[in-house]
N, C-alpha and C positions, 0 to 999 in steps of 0.2 A: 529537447532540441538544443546541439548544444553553441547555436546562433543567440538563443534566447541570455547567452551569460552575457552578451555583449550589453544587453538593456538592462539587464540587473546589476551591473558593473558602473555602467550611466549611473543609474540612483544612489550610487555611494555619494555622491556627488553633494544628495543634499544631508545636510548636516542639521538635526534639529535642536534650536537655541531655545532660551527662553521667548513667550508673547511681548512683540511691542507693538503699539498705535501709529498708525501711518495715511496717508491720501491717497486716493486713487479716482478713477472715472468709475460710475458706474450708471447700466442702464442698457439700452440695445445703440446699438449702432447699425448701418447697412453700406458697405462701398460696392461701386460698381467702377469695370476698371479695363483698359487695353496691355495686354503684355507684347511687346517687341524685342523679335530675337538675335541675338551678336552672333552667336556659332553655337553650331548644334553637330555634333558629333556619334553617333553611335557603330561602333566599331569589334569584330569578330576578329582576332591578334594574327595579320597574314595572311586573314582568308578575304572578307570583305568589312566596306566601311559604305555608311549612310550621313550624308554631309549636308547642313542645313545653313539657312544666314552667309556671313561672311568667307565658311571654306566652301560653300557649295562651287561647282564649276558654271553654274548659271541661276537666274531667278534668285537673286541672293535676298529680296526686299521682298520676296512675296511668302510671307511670311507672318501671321498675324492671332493673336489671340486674345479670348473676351473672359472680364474674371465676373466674381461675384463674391461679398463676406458677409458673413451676418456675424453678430456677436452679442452677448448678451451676461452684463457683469450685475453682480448678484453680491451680499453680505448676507451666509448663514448665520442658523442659532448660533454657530458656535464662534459667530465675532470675524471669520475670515473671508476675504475676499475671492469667488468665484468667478468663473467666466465658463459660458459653452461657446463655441464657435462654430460656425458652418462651413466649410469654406469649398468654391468649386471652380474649374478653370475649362476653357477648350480652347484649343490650339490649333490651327491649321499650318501646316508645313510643307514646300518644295522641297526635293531631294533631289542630289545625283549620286550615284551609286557606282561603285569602285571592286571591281575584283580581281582578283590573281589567278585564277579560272576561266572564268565568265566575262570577262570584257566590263564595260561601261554603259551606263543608261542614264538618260536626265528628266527632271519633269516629274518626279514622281511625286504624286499627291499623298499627303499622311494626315492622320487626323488624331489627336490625342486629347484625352478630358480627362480630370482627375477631382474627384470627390472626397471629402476628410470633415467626419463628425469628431469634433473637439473638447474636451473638459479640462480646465487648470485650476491652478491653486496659487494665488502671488503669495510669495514666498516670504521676500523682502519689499523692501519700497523700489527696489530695481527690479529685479527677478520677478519672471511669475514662469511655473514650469506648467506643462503640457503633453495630453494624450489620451489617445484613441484609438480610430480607426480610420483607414484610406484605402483608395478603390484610385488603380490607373487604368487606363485602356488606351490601346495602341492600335492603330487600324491601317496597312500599306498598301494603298491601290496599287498593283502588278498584274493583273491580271489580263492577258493578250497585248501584253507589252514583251520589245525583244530587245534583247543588248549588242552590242555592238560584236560579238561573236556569234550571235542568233539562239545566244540561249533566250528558252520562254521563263517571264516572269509568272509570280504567281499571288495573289494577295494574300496578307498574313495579317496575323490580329494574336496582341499581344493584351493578356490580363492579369493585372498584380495586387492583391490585396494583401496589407500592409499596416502594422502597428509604428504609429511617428512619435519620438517623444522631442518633443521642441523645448527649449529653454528660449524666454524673452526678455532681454533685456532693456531698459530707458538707459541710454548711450548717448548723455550728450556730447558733444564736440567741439568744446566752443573754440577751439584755434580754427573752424570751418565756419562757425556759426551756425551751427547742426543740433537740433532737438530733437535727435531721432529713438529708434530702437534698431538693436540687433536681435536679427532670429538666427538661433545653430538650432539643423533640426538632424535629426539620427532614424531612418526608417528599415524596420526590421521586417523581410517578406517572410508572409506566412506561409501564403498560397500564390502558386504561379501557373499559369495555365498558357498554351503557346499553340496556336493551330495553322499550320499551313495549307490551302485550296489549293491542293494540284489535284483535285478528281477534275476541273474543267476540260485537262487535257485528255483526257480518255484513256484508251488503252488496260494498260496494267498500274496505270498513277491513280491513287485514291486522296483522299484528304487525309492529312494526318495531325493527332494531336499529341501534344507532350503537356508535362509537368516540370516547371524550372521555378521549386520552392525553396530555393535557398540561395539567398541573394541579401542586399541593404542597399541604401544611400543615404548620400551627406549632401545637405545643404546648407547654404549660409545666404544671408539678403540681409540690407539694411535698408530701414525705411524711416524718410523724414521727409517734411511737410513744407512746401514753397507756395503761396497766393494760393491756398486752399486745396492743393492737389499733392499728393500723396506720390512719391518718387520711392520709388523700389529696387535696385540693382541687384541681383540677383547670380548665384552658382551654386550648379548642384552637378551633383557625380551619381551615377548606379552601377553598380556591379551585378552581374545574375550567372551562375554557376551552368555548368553542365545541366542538361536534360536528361527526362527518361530516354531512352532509345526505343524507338519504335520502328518495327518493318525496316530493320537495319538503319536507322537514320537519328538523327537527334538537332538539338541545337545547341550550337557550341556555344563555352561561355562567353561572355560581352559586357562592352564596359559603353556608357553612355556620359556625356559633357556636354555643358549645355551652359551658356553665359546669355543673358537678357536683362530688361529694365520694364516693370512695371509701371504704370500710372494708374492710382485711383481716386477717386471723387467721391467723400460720401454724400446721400439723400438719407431725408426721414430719418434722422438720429436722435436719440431720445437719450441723453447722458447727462450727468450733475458729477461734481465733486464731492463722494465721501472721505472724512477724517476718522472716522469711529473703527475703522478695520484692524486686525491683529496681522504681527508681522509673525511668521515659522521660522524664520534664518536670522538672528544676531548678528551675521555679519552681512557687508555690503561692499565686500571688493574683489572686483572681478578683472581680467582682461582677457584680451583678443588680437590675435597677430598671424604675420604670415613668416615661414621661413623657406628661406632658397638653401637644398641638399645640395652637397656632392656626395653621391654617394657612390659604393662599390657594393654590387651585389654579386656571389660566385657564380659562376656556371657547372660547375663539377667539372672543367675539363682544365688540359695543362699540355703543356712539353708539346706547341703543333710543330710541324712542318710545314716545306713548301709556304703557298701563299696563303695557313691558315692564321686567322684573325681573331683571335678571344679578346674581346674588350665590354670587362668589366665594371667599366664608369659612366657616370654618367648624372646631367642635374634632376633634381625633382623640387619639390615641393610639398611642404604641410601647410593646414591652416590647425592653430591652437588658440582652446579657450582653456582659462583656469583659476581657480577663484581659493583666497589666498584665508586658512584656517588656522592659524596659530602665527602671530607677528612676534612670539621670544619663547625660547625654553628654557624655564631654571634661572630666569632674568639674564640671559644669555642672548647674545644678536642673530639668532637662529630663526628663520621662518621655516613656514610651509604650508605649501599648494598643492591642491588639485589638480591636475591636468590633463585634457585629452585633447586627442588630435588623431587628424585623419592626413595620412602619409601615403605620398605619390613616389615612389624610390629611383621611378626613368627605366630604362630599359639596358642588358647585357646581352652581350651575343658571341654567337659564334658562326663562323662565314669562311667557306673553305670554296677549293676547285678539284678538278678529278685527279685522285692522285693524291692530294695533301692527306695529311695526318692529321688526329690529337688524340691525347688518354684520358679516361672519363677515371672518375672515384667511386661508381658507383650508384649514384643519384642520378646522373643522365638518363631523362626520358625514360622517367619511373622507374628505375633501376633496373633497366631492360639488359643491360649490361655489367661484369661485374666488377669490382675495381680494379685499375690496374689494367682495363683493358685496352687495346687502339685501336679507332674507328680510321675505315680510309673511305674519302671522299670520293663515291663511284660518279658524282654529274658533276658538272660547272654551274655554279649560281645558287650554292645549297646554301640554306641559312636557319640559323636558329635563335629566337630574342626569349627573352624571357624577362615579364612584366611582371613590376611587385607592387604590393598598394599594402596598406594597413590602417586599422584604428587601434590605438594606446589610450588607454585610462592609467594613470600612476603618480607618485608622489615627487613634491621637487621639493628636500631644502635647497637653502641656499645661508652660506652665511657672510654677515656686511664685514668685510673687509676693512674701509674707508674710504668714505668721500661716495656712498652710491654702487662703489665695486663692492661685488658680489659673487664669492665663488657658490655654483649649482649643484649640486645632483641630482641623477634621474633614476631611477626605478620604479615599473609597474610590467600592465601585462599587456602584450601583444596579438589582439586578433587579427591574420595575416592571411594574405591570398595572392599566391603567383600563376602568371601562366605562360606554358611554355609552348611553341610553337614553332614548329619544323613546315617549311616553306621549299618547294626547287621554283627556279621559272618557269612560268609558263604553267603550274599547275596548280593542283585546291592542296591548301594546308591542312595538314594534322596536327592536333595540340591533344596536353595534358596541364591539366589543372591540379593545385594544391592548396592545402587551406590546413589552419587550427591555429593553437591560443598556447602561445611562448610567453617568456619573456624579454623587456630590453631595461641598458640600463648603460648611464655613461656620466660623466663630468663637461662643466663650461663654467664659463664666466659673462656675467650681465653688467651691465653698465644704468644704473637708473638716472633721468634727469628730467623733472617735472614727471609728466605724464607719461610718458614714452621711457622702452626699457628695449636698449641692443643688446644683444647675443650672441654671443659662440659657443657653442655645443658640440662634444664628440659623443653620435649614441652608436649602441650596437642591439640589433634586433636580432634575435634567432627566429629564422623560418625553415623551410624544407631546404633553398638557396640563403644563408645568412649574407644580412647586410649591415656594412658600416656605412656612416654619413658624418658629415662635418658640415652644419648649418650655420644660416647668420642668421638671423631673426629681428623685426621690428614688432615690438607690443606694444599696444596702448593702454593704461592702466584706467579705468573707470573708477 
């Protein structure tokens, strides 16, 4: 599969140093815990959207989930610090429901639990990485419910099993007064299974099942402790590809956001502080940050007419961790990092009336067309967005300038996924999806002082639609 390079790409990550002697907890632990949700998002690009927490159009607090952790940290024969973990969650969810076909419905009950058997390795006296296996499940009461154009809903039930590789770090913070840790977690779908209940309706409607194996998400939460209780903020993204198609039908691909805060409590913990454990990693510096894109991604189209509109800008968003393997070369002020990151690129489009024009290159809507050709806009309200995301694993030097300045470089590799999607009013969207493993690669300049490191970065990613960005970034250096 060739999803799986992305995990195998992650493990370059750890680099193996000489054995050192380090402290840790070990023993079982147990938390028991309420998670509370800010916005929940799941979304099909101009066809339909599922709205939870604060974007919902009603019921925005009712909303509620109950966690559970086991953990269990261990010293093998061979000196190094282990942990298994348990971990399991259920969620209950309101929804209102939004379409460009089907009208609007509110009130919908969902139910989601996710299970994840865990094994890690601490690395460093910060790091300890992580992975297994995980098990989602998604359940949408719809059944003899009707929306506001009378379409009939229908219950659905989504299941995804899933390899997570977690990295955890001990991130204190002390300009917060925060003893925490950061989790980045990376989850790779194996198996996807996706069934819709429309046999309720009778007739000629049967139930129908799909497969939607090729998918990921990224998560990031940090978690630190106030008067015993355990404070978790939390965001996570899922991506899931096209489906099989079945009885002419399929399910489109989909993207999921999701912002909430966990609290947990432990009971019954049973942990002591060992010193006698072996460190795997020589080094111990890491960071973690967020950057604001502008970026430009193409649309293959040019030269419109009339009132057509090609605009190809637009903000996004990464979140990057990366951990810093060589401070000189040749006794030279030369570094270099690690780094990966998961990239939100915003959205491009193109948006015409009947009548108007523009020329495609080629790539337009899977290169249904050839280059050089001109499409004329037959309705009023035609549009077309095309959404880009990615994750980059790749190298940064950088060399010190003076006084903290630091000019950058970027190179590595690009696993990439757009989607493009053709919408009129008033009716159900068609899209095409694209994916594979480019590369990117650009110049900036950082600024370091104390802990914290600003940025300006120019990168370029090749994808199906290639995208520039010009980012700013805040990191904080561990």
């Amino acid at each position: 599969m060739k999803n799986l390079k992305t995990i195998f790409a992650s493990l370059l990550i750890i680099i193996i140093h000489q054995a050192n002697l380090s402290a840790a907890e070990v023993g079982t632990k147990h938390q028991y815990g309420l998670s509370f949700l800010g916005s929940y998002e799941y979304e099909e690009p101009k066809l339909m959207h599922l709205r939870s927490g604060s974007q919902a159009a009603d019921d925005e607090l009712e909303n509620l989930g109950f966690l559970y952790n086991y953990k269990n940290a261990f010293i093998n024969d061979g000196g190094f610090l282990n942990e298994f973990e348990f971990d399991s969650s259920y969620q209950f969810l309101t929804q209102t429901y939004w379409s460009n076909g089907t009208g609007t419905m509110k009130d919908i009950d969902v139910e989601i639990y996710n299970l994840r058997a865990l094994y890690g390795i601490q690395l460093s006296d910060k790091l300890m990485l992580k992975s297994g296996i995980g098990y989602r499940h998604l359940y949408h009461y719809w059944q003899n419910r009707q929306s506001t154009t009378g379409a009939y809903g229908y219950d659905r039930e989504q299941d995804y099993t899933y390899i997570p590789i977690i990295a955890e770090l001990k991130i204190p913070i002390p300009e917060l007064n925060l003893d925490g840790k950061l989790k980045v977690e990376f989850d790779q779908i194996i198996e996807g299974n996706n069934t819709s209940y429309l046999g309720y309706l009778g007739g000629a409607n049967r139930d129908l099942s799909f497969k939607n194996s090729d998918g990921y998400a990224w998560k990031v939460a940090y978690e630190g402790k106030r008067n015993g209780f355990t404070f978790e903020p939390y965001y996570e993204f899922m991506y899931i590809d096209d489906s099989t198609v079945v009885s002419n039908s399929h399910e489109p691909f989909n993207v999921t956001k999701e912002i909430g805060l966990r609290v947990k409590k432990e009971f019954n913990s049973n942990r002591s502080v060992a010193t006698d454990f072996k460190e795997v990693l020589g080094n111990d510096d890491f960071y973690f940050g967020v950057q604001l894109l502008r970026s430009e991604v193409e649309t293959g189209a040019s030269a419109p007419t009339g009132t057509t509109k090609i605009d190809e800008e637009d903000y996004g968003y990464s979140i990057v961790s990366g951990m810093r393997v060589l401070d000189e070369i040749n006794g030279q002020p030369i570094k270099l990092d690690i780094e990966l990151a998961y990239n939100q690129f915003g959205q491009s489009s193109i948006g015409c009336n009947n009548g108007d024009t523009f020329l495609v290159d080629g790539r337009f809507r899977g290169g249904n067309w050839a280059s050089g050709t001109t499409l004329t806009c037959s309705t009023d309200g035609y549009d077309t967005v095309i959404e880009s995301y990615s994750t980059s694993l790749g190298l940064k030097p950088s060399l010190d300038l003076s006084n903290g300045i630091n000019l950058n470089g970027n190179f590595g590799f690009n696993r990439w996924n757009q989607m493009e999607t053709e919408a009129y009013v008033g009716t159900t969207a068609s899209s095409t999806s694209y994916d594979g493993i480019d590369i990117y690669y650009g110049l900036g300049l950082s600024i370091n002082r104390n802990n914290l490191t600003l940025g300006l970065d120019y990168l370029e990613h090749d994808m199906y639609y290639d995208a520039k960005s010009i980012s700013a970034s805040l990191k904080y250096n561990f």
